[in-house]
N, C-alpha and C positions, 0 to 999 in steps of 0.2 A: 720768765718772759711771757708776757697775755700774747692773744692771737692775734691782738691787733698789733702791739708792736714787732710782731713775729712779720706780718704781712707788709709794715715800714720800714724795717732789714729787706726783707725781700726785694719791694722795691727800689732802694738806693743798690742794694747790689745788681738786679736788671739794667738798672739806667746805667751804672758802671760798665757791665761787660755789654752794651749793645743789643741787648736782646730785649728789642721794638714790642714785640706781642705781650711778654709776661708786663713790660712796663705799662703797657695800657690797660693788659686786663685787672692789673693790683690798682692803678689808678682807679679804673673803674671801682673797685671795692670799696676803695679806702672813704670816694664819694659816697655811696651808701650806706657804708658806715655813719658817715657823718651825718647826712639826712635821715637815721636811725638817731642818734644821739639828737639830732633838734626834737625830731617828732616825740621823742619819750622825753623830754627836758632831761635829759643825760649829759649836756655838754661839757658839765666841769666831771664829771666823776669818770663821763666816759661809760660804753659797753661793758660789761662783761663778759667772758669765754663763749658761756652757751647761747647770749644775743646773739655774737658776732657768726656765731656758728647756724645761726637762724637767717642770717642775711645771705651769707654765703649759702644756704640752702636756696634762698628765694634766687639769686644768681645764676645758681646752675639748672633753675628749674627754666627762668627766661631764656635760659644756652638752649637749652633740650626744647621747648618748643618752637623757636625759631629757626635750629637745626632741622626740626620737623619742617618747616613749613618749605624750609629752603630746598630742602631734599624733594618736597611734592610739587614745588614748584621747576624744577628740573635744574635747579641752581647747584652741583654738587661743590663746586668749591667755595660758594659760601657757608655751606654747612659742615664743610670741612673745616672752614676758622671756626666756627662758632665750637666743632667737638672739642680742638685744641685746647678753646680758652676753660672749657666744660672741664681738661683733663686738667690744668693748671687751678682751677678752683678746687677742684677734691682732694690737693695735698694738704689742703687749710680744714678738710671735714676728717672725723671719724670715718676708719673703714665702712662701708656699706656693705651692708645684707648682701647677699646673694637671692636667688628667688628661693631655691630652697629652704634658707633661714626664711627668709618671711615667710614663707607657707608654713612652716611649722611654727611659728609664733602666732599667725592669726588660725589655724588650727585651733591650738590652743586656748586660746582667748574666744572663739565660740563656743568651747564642751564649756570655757569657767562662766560664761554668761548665761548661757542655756538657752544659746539663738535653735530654731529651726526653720526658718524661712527667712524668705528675701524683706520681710517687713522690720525684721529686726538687726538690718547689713548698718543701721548709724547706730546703735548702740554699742556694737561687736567692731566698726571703724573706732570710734570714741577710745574704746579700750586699747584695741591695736595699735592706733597713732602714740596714744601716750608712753608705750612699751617701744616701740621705733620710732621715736623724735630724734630727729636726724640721722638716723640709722638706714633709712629705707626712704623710696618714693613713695609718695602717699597713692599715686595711680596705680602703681602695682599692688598694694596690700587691696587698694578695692578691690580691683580686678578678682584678685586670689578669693578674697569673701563673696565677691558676688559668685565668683564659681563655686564655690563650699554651700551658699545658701541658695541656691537654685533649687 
């Protein structure tokens, strides 16, 4: 079974037992999925695993800054739905890194490039990102290399 039809079981079973949030946030998916498939001319063949798993990246990252925003704007229960929906999207990804895996992968990935300062932090992301594609936030491996090449 693909991700996507994994994500359209999901939502027939939500709308079945009543449960309002998971139903809207897979709706919400399964829409950008879709508008993924127009934009790439995909529509007959459809996404693949790792697309689908790139949308659903892009998903959780709109969750996390508008949880952000809601949180500094003193909204705590609107960034409280927005975590929820954040937690029901990352059944559909690969486990995520911990910080201490990405530090030690971007680590890494500096001694193999042979950065030593901050001018060389996008060639040392380039590599990083491509070893954490979808495994990691992309703001935290910055974060981690701009602290390593400072």
């Amino acid at each position: 079974m693909s991700l996507k039809q994994k994500i359209t079981a999901d939502l027939l079973t939500a709308m079945k037992a009543g449960d309002n949030l998971k139903r809207d946030v897979l709706r919400m998916l399964e829409a950008m999925i879709k508008n993924t498939e127009i934009e790439k001319l995909k529509k007959e063949e459809g996404l693949i695993d790792s697309e689908v798993q790139e949308v659903i990246g892009r998903a959780v990252k709109q969750r996390k800054d508008a949880a952000a925003q809601y949180a500094a704007g003193n909204r705590p229960e609107l960034a409280e739905k927005e975590n929820q929906e954040i937690e029901i999207l990352l059944t559909y990804l690969p486990r995520q890194f911990d910080e201490t895996e990405v530090r030690e992968v971007v680590e890494e990935t500096i001694v193999q490039a042979g950065a030593t300062s901050a001018s060389e932090i996008g060639k040392v992301m380039g590599l990083a990102m491509k070893k954490l594609k979808g495994l990691a936030d992309g703001n935290l491996v910055k974060k981690i290399a701009e602290e390593k090449l400072r």
